[in-house]
N, C-alpha and C positions, 0 to 999 in steps of 0.2 A: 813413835809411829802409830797412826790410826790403823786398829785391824780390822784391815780390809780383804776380803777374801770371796773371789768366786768360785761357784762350780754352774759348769756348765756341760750337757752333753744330749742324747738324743734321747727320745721317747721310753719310758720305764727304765733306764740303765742305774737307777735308782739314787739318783743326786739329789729328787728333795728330802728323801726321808735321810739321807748322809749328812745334807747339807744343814738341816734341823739339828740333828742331834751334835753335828758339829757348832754349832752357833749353841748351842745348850751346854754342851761340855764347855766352851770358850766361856759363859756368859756375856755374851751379844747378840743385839737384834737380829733377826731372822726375814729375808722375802723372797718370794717366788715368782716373778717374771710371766710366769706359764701359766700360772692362777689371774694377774692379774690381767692375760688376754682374755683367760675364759670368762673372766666376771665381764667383762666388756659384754662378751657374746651373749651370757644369761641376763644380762641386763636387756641387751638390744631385744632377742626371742619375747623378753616378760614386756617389752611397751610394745610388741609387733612390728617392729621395725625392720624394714628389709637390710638381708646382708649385699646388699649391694648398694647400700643408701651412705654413701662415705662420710655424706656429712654430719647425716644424724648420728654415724657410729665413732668419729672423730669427736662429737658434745658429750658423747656418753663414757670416750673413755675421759677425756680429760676434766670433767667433774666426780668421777668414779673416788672412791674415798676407800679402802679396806683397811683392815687392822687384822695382821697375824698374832692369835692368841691362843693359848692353850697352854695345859699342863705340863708336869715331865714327860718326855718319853718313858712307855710306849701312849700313855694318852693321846688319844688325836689331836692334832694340830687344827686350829679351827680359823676361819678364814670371815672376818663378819664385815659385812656390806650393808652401809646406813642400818647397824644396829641387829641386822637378821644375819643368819649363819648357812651360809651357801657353801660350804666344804663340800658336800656331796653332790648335790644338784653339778657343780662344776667341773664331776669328773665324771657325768653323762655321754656315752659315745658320740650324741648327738652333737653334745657343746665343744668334744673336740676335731670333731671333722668340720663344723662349721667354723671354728677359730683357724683351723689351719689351714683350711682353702680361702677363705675371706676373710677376719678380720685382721689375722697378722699379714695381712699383703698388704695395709692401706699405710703410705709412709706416715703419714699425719698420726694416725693411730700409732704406730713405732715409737713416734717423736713424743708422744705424749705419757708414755709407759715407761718411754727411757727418762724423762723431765721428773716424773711420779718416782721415779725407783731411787734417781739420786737423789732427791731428797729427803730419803731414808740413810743417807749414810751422816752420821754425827759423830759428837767426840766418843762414844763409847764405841762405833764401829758396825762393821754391818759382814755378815753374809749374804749374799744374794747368789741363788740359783734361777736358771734357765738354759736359754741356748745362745744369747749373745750377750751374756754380761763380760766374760773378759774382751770379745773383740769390738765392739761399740760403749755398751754403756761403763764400764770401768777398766777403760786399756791399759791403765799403769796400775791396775791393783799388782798389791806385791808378792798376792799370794792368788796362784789361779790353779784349779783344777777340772779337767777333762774326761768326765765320767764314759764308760763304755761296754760295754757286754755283746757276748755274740746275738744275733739275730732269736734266735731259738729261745734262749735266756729270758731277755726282754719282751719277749710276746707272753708266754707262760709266767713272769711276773705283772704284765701288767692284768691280765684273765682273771689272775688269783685278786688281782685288786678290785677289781669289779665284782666279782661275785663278792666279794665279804663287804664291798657297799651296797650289795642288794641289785647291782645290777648284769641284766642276762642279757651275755652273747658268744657267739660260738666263738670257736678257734679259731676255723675256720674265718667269718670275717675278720676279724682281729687282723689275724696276719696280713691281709688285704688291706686294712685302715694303718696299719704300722708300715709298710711297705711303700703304703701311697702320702702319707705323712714325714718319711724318712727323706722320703723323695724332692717333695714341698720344700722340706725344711733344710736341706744343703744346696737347694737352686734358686731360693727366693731372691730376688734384687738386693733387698735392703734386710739387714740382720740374719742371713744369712747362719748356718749351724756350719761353725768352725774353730777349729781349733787352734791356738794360736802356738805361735813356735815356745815360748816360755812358759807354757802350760804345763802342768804333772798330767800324764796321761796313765790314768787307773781304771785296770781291764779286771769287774771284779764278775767275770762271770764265772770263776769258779772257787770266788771268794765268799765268806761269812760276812753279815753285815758288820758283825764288829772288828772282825779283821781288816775290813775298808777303813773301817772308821780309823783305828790305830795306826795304821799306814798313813794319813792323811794326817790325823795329827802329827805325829814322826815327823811329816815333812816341814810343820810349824815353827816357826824360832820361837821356844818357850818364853824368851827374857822378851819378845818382842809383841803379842799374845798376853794379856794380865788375866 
C-alpha cells in the first residue's frame, strides 16, 4: 500500500508543522495545500493583478510550479517558487486574508490546486496538509487526520508565528482575521473545512508537539508505512 496520508484541520491547530515532521519521521514527500493558495495570491499581489480578476488568477494558479524543501526539523521548511523562496512573504496577514476571502472561493482555482496536489502523490507516498485533502482531494486516503485546538490556543499560536517571522500584529486583530477565516472556511461552496467520519480527530490544545506527533504516529500501521 502507497503511504498515503492526510492532515487536515483549521487555521494554526498546527498540522503543517505535525504534518512535516510526520512525512520526515516516515521518510516521504511532504505538501501544504494552504501554501499553495497563498503562493497563487503572492504571485497575483507581485504582477497587480486584481483579486477579483478570476481568470488571470485561475492562469496563475495552474501554471504555479513550488517545490517543498528544506532541512531536518526544527530547520524551516522552505517553500521555493520558479526558483525564489517565498516561505515568509506567504504567511503575510495580508496574503492570508486575501487567499481566504478570494482566491480559495474561485472553483477553477480549487480545481487546479487539487489537479497540482495529486500529482505529488507517487510510489514513495505523500503527506499532504490543509483543509480538504481527506474530503475532496484524497477521499480514500487510508490514513486521514483532523487537526484541532481550542480557539484561544490557535490564536496565540499563530501570533507567536508571526512575530518570530518579523511580522506585527495585534491580538486583538488576529482574533478578528481567525474568527472571520474560521468562518470562510466551514461555509465555503466548494472545499469546504470538514471533517470526515473516518478521520482521527486530534484535539492537541493541551498537548506537546511531540506528544501529537507520537499519538499520530501510534495510529500508523508500522508494516504498512516503510
Amino acid at each position: 500500500m502507497i503511504p498515503l496520508i492526510v492532515v487536515d484541520g483549521p487555521a494554526a491547530s498546527g498540522k503543517s508543522t505535525l504534518a512535516r515532521r510526520l512525512a520526515e519521521t516516515l521518510g516521504i514527500p511532504f505538501i501544504s495545500t494552504g501554501a499553495m493558495y497563498r503562493a497563487v495570491t503572492l504571485a497575483a499581489m507581485h504582477r497587480g493583478v486584481r483579486m477579483t480578476d478570476k481568470r488571470a488568477l485561475v492562469k496563475i494558479a495552474r501554471g504555479l510550479r513550488l517545490e517543498f524543501t528544506g532541512g531536518k526539523w526544527p530547520a524551516p521548511m522552505k517553500i521555493m517558487c520558479e526558483g525564489r523562496d517565498i516561505s515568509r512573504e506567504i504567511e503575510a496577514p495580508e496574503i492570508s486574508r486575501n487567499t481566504s476571502t478570494f482566491i480559495a472561493n474561485v472553483p477553477e482555482v480549487r480545481e487546479a490546486i487539487v489537479e497540482a496536489t495529486r500529482k505529488h502523490l507517487t510510489s514513495r507516498g505523500l503527506v499532504a496538509e490543509g483543509r480538504d485533502c481527506g474530503s475532496v482531494i484524497f477521499p480514500d486516503a487510508p490514513w486521514k487526520f483532523f487537526m484541532s485546538s481550542s480557539f484561544q490556543a490557535r490564536a496565540h499560536r499563530r501570533w507567536r508565528d508571526l512575530r518570530k517571522a518579523g511580522h506585527r500584529v495585534s491580538l486583538k486583530s488576529l482574533l478578528d482575521d481567525m474568527e472571520r477565516r474560521d468562518r470562510e472556511d466551514r461555509t465555503r461552496p466548494k472545499g469546504a473545512l470538514l471533517a470526515m467520519p473516518d478521520a482521527w480527530m486530534v484535539d492537541n490544545s493541551n498537548l506537546k508537539q511531540e506528544e501529537t506527533l507520537g499519538l499520530m504516529l501510534r495510529r500508523i500501521d508500522p508494516d504498512a508505512v516503510v
